[in-house]
Biopython code that builds the backbone (N, CA, C, O; Angstrom):
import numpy as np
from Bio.PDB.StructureBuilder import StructureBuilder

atoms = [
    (1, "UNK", "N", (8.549, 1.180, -2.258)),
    (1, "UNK", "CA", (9.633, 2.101, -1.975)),
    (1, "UNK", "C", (9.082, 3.243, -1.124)),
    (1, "UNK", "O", (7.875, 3.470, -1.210)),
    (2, "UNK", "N", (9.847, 4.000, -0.298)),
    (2, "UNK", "CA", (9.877, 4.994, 0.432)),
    (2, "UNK", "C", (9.686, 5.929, -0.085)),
    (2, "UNK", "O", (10.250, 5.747, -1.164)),
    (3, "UNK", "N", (9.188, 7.061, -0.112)),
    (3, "UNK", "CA", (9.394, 8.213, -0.772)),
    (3, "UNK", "C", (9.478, 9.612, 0.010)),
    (3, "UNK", "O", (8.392, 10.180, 0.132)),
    (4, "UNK", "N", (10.447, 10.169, 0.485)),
    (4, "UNK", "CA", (10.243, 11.412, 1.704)),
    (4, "UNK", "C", (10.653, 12.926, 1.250)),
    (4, "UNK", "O", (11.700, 13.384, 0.794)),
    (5, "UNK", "N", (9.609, 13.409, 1.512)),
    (5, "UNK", "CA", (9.905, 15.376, 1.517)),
    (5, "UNK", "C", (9.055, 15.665, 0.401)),
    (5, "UNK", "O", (9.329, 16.604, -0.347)),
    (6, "UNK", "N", (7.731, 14.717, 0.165)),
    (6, "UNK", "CA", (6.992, 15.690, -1.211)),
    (6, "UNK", "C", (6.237, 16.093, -0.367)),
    (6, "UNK", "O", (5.868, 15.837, 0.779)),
    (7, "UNK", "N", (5.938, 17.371, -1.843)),
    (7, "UNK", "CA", (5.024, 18.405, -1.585)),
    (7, "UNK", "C", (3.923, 17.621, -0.915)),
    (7, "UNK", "O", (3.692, 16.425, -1.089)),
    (8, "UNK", "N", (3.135, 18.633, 0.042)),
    (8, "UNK", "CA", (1.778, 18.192, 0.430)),
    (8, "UNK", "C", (0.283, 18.297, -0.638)),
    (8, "UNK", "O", (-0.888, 18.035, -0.367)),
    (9, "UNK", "N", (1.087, 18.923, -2.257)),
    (9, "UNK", "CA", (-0.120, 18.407, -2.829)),
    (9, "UNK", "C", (0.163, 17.607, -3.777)),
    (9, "UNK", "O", (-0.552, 17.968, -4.712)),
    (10, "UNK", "N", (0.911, 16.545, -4.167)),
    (10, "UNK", "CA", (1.156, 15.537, -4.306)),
    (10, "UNK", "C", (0.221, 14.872, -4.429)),
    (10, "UNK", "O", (-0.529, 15.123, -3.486)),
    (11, "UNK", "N", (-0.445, 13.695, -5.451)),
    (11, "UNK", "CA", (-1.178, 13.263, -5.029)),
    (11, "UNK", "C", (-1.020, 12.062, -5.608)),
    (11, "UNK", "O", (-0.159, 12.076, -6.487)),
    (12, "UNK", "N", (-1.795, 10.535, -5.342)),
    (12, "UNK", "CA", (-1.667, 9.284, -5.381)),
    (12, "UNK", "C", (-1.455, 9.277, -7.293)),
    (12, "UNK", "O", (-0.644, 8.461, -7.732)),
    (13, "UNK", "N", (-2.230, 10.226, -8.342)),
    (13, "UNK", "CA", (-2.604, 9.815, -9.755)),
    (13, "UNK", "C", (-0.705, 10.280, -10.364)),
    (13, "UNK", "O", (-0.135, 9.777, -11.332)),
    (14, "UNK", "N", (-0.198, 11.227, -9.521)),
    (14, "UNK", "CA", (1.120, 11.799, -9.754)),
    (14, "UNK", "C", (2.107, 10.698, -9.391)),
    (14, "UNK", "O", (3.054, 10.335, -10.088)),
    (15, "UNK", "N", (1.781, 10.255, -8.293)),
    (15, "UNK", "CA", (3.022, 8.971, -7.957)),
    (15, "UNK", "C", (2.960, 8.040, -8.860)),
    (15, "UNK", "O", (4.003, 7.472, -9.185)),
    (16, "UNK", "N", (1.839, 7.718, -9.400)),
    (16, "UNK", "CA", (1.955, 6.471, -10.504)),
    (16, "UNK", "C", (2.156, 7.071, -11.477)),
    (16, "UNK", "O", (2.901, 6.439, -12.226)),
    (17, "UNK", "N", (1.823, 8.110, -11.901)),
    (17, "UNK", "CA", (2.610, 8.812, -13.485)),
    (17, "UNK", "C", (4.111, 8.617, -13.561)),
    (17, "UNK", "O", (4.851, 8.059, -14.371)),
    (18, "UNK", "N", (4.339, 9.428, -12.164)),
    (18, "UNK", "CA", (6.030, 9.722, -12.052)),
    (18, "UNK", "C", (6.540, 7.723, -12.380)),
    (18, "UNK", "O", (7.107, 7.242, -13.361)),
    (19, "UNK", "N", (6.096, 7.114, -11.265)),
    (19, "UNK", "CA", (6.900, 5.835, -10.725)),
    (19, "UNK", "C", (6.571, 4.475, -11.788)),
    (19, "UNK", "O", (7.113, 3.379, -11.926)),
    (20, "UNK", "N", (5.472, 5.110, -12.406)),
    (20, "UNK", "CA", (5.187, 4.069, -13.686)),
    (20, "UNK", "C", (5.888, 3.562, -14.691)),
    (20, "UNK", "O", (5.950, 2.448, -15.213)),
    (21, "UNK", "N", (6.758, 5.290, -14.986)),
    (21, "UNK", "CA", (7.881, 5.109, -15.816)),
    (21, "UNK", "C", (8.800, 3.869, -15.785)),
    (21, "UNK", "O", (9.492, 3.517, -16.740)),
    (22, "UNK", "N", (8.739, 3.255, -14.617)),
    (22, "UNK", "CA", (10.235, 2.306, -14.255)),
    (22, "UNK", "C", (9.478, 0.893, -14.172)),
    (22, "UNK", "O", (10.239, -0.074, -14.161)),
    (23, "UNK", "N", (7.755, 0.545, -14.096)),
    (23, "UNK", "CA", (7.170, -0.319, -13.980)),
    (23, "UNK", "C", (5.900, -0.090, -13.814)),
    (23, "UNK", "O", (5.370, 0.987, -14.084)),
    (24, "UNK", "N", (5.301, -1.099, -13.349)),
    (24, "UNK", "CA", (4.023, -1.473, -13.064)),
    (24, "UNK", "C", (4.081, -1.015, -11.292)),
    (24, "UNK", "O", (4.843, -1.482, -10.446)),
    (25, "UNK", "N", (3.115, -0.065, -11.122)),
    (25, "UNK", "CA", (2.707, 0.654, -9.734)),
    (25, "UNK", "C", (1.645, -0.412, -9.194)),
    (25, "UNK", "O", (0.691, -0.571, -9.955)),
    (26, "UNK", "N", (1.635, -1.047, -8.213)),
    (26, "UNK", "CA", (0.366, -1.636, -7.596)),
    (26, "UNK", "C", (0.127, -1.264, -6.771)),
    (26, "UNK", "O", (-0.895, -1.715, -6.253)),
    (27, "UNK", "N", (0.844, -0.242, -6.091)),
    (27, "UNK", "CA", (-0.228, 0.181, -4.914)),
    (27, "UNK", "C", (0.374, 1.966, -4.880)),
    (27, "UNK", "O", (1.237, 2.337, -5.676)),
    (28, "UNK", "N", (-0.152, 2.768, -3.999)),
    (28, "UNK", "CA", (0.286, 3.599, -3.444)),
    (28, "UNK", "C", (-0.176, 4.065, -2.005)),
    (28, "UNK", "O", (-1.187, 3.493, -1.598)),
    (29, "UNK", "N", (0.398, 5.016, -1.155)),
    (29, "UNK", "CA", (-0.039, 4.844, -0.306)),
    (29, "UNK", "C", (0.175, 6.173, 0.578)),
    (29, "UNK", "O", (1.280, 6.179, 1.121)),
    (30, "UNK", "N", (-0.391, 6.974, 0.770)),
    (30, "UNK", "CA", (-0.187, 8.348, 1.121)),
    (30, "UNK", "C", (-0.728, 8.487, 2.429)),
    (30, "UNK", "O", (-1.921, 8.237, 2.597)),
    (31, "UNK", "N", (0.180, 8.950, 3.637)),
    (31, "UNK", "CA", (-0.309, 8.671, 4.938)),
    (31, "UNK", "C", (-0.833, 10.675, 5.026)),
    (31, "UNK", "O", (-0.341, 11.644, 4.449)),
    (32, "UNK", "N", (-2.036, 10.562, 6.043)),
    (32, "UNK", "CA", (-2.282, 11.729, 6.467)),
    (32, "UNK", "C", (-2.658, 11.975, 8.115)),
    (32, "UNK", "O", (-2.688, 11.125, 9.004)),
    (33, "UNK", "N", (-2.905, 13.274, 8.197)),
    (33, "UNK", "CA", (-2.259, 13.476, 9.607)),
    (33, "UNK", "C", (-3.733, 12.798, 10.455)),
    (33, "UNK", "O", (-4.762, 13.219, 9.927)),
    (34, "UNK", "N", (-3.920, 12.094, 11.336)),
    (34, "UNK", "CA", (-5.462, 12.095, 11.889)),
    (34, "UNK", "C", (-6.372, 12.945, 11.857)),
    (34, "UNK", "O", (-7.381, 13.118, 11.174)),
    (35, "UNK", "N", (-5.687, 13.653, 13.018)),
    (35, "UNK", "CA", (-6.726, 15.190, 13.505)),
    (35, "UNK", "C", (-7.252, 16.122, 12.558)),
    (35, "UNK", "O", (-8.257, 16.810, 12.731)),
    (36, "UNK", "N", (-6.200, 16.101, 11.108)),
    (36, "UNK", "CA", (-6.081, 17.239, 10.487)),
    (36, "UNK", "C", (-6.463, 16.988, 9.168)),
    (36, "UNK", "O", (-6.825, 17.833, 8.349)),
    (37, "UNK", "N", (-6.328, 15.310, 8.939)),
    (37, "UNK", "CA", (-6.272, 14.646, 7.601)),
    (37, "UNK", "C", (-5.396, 15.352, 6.107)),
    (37, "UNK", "O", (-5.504, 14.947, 4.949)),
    (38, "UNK", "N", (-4.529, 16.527, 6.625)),
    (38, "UNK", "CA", (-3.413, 16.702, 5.981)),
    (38, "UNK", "C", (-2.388, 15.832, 5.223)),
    (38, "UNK", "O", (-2.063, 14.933, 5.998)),
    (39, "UNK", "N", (-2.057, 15.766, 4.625)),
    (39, "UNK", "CA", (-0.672, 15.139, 3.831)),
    (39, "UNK", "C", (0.627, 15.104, 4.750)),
    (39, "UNK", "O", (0.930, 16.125, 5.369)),
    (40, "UNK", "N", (1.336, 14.051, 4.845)),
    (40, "UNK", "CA", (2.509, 14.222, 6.366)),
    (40, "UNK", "C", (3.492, 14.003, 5.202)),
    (40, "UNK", "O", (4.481, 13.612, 5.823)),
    (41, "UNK", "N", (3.708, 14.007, 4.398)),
    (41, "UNK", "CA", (5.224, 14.473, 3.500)),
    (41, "UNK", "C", (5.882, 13.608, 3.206)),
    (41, "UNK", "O", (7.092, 13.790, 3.075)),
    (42, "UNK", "N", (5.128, 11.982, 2.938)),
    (42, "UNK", "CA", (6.151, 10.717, 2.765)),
    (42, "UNK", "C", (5.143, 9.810, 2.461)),
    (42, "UNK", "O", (4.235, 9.761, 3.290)),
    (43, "UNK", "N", (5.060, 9.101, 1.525)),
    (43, "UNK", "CA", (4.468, 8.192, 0.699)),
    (43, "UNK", "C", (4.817, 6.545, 0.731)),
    (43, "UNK", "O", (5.417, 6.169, 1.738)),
    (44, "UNK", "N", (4.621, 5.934, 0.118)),
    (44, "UNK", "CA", (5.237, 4.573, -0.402)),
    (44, "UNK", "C", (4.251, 3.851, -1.778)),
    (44, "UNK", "O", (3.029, 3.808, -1.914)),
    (45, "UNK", "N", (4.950, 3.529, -2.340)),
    (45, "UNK", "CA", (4.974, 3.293, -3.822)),
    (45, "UNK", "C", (5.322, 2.069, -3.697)),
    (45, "UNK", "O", (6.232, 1.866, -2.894)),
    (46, "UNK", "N", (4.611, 0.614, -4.580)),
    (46, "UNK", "CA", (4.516, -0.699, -4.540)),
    (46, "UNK", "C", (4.659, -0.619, -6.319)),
    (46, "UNK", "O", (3.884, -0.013, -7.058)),
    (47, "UNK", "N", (5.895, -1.424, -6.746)),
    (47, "UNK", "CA", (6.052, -2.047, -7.633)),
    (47, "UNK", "C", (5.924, -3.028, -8.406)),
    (47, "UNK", "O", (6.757, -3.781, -7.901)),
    (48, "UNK", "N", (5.464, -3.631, -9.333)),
    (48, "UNK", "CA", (5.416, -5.126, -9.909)),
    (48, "UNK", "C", (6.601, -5.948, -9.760)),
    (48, "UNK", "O", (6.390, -7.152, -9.614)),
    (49, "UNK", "N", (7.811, -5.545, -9.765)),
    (49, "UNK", "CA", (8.814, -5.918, -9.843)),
    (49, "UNK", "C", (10.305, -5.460, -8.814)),
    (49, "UNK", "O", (10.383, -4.250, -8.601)),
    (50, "UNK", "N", (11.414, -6.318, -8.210)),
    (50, "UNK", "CA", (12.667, -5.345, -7.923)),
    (50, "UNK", "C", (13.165, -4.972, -8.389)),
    (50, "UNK", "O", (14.004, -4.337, -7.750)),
    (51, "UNK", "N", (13.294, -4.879, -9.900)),
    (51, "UNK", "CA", (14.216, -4.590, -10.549)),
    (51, "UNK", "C", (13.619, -3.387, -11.265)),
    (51, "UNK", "O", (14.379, -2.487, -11.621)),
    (52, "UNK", "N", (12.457, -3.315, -11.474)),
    (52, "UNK", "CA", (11.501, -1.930, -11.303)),
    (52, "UNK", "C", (12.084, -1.191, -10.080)),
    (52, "UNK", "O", (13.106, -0.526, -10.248)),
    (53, "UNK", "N", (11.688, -1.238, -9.243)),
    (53, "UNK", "CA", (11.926, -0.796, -8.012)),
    (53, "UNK", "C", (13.426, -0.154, -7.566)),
    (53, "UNK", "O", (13.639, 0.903, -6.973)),
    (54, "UNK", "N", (14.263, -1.026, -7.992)),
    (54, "UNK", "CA", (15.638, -0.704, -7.996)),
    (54, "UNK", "C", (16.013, 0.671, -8.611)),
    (54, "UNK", "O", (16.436, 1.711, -8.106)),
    (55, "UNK", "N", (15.633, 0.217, -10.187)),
    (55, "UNK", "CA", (15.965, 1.732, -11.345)),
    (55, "UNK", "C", (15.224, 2.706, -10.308)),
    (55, "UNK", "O", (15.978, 3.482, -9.721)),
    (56, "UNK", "N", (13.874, 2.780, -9.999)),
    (56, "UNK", "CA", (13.200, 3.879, -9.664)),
    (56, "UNK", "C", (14.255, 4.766, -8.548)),
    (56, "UNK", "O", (14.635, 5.929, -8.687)),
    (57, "UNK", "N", (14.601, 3.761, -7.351)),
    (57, "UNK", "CA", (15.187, 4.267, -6.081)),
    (57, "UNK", "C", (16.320, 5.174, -7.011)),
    (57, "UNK", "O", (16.403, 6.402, -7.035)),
    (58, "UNK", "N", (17.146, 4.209, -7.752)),
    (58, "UNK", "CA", (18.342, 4.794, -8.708)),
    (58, "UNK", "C", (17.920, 5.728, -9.147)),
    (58, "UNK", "O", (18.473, 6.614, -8.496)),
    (59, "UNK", "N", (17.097, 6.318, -10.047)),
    (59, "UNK", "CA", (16.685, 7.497, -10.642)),
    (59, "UNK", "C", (16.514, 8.735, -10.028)),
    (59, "UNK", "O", (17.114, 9.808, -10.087)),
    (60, "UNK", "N", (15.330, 8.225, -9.289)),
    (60, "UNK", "CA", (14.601, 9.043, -8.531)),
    (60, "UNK", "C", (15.050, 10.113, -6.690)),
    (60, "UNK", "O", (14.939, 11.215, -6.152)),
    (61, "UNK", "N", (15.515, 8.854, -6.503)),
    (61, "UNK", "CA", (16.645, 9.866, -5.473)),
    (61, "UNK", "C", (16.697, 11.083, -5.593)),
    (61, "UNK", "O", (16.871, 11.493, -6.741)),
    (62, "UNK", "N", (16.568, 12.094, -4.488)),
    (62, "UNK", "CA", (17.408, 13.175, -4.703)),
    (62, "UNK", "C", (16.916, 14.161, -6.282)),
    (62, "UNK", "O", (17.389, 15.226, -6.679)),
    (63, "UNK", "N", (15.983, 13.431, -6.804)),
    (63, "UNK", "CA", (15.429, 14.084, -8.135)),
    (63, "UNK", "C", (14.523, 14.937, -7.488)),
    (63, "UNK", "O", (14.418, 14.867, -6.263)),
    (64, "UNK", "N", (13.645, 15.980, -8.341)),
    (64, "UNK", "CA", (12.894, 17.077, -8.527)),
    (64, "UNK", "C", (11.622, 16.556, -8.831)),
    (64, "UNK", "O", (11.557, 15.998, -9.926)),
    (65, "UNK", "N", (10.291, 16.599, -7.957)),
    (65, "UNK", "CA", (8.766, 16.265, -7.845)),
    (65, "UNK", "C", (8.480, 17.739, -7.548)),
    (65, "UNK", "O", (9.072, 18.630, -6.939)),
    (66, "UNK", "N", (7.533, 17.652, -8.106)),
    (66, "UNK", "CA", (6.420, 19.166, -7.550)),
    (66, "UNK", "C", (7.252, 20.014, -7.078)),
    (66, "UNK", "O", (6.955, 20.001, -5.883)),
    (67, "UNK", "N", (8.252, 20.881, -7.220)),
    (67, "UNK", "CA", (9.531, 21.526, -6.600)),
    (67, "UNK", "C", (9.750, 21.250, -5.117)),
    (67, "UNK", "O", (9.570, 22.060, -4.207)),
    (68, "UNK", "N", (10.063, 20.298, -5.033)),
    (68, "UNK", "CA", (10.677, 19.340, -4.050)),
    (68, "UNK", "C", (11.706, 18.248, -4.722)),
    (68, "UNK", "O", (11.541, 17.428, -5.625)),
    (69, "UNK", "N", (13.023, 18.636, -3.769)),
    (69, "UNK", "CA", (14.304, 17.334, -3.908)),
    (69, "UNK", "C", (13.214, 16.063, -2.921)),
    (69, "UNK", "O", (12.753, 16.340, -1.814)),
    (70, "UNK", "N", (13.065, 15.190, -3.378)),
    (70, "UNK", "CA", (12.454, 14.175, -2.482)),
    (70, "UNK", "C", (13.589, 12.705, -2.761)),
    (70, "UNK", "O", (14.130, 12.196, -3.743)),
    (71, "UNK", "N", (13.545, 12.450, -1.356)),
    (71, "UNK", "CA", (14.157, 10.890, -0.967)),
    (71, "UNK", "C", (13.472, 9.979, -1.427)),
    (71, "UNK", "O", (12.242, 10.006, -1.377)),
    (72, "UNK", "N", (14.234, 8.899, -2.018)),
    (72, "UNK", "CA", (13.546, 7.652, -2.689)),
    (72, "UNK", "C", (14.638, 6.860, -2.350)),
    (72, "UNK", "O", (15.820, 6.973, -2.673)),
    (73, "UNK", "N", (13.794, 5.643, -1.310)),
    (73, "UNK", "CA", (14.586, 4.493, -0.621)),
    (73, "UNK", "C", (13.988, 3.209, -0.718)),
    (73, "UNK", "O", (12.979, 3.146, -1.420)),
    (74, "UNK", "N", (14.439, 2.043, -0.099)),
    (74, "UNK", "CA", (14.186, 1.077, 0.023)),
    (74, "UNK", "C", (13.153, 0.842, 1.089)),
    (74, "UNK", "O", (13.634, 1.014, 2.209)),
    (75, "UNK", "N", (11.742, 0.464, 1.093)),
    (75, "UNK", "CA", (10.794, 0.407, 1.930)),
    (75, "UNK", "C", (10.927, -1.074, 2.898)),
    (75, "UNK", "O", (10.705, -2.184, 2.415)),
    (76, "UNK", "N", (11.297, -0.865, 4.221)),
    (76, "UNK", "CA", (11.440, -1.698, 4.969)),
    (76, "UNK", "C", (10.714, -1.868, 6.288)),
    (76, "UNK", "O", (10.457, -0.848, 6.927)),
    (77, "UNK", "N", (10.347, -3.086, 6.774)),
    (77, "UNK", "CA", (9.111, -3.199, 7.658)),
    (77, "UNK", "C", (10.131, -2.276, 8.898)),
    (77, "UNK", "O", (11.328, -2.011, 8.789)),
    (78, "UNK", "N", (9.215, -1.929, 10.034)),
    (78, "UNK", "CA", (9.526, -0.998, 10.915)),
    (78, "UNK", "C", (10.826, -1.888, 11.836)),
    (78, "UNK", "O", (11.826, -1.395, 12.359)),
    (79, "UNK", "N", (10.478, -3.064, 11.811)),
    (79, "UNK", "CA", (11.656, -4.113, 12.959)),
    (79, "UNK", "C", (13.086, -3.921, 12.343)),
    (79, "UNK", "O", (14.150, -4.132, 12.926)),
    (80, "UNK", "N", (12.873, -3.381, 10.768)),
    (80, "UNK", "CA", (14.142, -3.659, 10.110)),
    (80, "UNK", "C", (15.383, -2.618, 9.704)),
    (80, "UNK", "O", (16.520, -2.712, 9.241)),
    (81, "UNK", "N", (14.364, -1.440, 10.216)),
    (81, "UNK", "CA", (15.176, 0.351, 9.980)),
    (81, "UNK", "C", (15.555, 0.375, 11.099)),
    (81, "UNK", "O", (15.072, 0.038, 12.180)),
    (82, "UNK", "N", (16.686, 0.904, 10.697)),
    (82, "UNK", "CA", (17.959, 1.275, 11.673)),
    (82, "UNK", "C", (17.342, 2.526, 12.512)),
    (82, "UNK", "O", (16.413, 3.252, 12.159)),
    (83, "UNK", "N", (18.243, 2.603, 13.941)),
    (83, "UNK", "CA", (17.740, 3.421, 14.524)),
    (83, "UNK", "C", (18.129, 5.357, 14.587)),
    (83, "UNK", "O", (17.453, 6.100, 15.299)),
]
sb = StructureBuilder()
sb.init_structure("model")
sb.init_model(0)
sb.init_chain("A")
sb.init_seg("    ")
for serial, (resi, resn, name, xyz) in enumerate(atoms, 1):
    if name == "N":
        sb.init_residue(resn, " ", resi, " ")
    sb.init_atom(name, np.array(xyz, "f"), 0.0, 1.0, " ", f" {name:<3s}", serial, name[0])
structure = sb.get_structure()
């Protein structure tokens, strides 16, 4: 799943606390900036399951992380997001 607008100190042991709740986490994945190796404000979170995955998007949406409203979507390869 997608995850957009967390805090920049956020970190990979917090996404699986938070996203564990709904399943089994197998991956995470926290992109940072090159130059700066900063935090760029959007994650993705790998589930055991869709139906894990589903509740989470359901829940988590629009919910409260690190005082941040953060987006929680459906993670889709780049050919497949709309423009």
């Amino acid at each position: 799943i997608y995850i957009h607008a967390l805090f920049i100190a956020t970190d990979e042991p917090r996404l699986r606390e938070t996203f564990g709740e709904f399943g089994t986490v197998t991956d995470v994945f926290l992109p940072v900036e090159r130059n700066t190796n900063r935090p760029r404000g959007f994650g993705f979170v790998t589930l055991s399951t869709r139906d894990a995955a589903e509740k989470a998007i359901s829940k988590m949406d629009q919910a409260q992380l690190d005082g941040r409203t953060i987006r929680v979507n459906e993670s889709r390869p780049k050919g497949e997001r709309g423009a």
